[in-house]
Backbone as CSV, one residue per row, in Angstrom:
resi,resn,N_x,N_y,N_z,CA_x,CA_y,CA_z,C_x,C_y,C_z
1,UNK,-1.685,1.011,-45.575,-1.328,2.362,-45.159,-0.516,3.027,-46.282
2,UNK,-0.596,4.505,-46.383,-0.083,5.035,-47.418,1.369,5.195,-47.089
3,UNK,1.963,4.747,-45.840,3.426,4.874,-46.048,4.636,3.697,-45.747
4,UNK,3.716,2.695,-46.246,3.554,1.462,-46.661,4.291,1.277,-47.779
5,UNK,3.922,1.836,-48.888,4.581,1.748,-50.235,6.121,2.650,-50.291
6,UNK,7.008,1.594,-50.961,8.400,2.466,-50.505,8.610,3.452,-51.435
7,UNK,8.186,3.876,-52.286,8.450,4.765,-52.920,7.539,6.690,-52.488
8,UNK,6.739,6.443,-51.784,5.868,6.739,-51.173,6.682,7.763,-50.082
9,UNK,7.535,6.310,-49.342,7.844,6.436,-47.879,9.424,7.252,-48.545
10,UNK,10.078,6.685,-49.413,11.253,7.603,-49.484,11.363,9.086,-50.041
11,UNK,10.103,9.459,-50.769,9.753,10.487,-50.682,9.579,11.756,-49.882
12,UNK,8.603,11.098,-48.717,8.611,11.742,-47.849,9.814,11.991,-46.780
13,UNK,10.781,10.804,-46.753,12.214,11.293,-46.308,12.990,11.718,-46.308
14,UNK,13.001,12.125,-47.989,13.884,12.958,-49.072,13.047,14.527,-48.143
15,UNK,12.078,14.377,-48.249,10.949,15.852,-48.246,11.303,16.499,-46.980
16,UNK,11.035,15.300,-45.763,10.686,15.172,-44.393,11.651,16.896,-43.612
17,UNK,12.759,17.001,-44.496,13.901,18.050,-43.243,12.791,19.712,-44.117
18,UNK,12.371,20.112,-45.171,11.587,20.912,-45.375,10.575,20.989,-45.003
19,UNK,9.547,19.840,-44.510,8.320,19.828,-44.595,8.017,20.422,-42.777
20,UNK,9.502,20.024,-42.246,9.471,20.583,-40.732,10.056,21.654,-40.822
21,UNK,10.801,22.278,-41.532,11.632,23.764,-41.443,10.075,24.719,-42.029
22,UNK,9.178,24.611,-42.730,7.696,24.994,-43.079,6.847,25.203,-42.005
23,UNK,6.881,23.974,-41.757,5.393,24.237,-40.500,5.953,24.634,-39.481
24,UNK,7.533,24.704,-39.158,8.631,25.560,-37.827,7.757,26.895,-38.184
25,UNK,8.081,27.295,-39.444,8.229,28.669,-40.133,6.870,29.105,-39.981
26,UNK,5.926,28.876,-39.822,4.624,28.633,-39.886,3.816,28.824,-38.527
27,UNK,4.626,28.189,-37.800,4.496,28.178,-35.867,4.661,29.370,-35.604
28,UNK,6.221,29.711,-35.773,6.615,30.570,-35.382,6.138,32.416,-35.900
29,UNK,5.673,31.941,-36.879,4.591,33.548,-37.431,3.712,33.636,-36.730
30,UNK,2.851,32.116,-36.544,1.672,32.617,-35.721,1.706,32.670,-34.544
31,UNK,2.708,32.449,-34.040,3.420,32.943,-32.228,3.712,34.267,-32.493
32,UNK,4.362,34.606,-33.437,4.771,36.192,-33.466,3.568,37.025,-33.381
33,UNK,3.013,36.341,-34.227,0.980,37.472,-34.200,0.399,37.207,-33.439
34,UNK,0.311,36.266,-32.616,-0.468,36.206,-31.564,-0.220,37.079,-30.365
35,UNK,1.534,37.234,-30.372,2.271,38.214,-29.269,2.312,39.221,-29.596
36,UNK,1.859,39.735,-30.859,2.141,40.874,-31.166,0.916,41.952,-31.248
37,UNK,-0.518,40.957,-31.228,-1.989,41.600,-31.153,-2.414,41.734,-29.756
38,UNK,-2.660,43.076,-29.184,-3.008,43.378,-28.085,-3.853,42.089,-27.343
C-alpha cells in the first residue's frame, strides 16, 4: 500500500490539516452554488 512507506505517510501528515481546510473550501462553494441557482 502506498501509505505503507513512512516517508510517504509523514508527508501526508505534515499535508493532512490543508488538504482538509481545501476540499472544506471546496464543499462549501459548491453548497453555496448549488443554493444560490434557482
Amino acid at each position: 500500500c502506498l501509505f505503507t512507506l513512512r516517508q510517504v505517510s509523514a508527508a501526508y501528515r505534515r499535508a493532512r490539516r490543508w488538504i482538509e481546510r481545501i476540499t472544506g473550501a471546496c464543499f462549501i462553494l459548491f453548497g453555496a452554488k448549488l443554493a444560490t441557482e434557482p
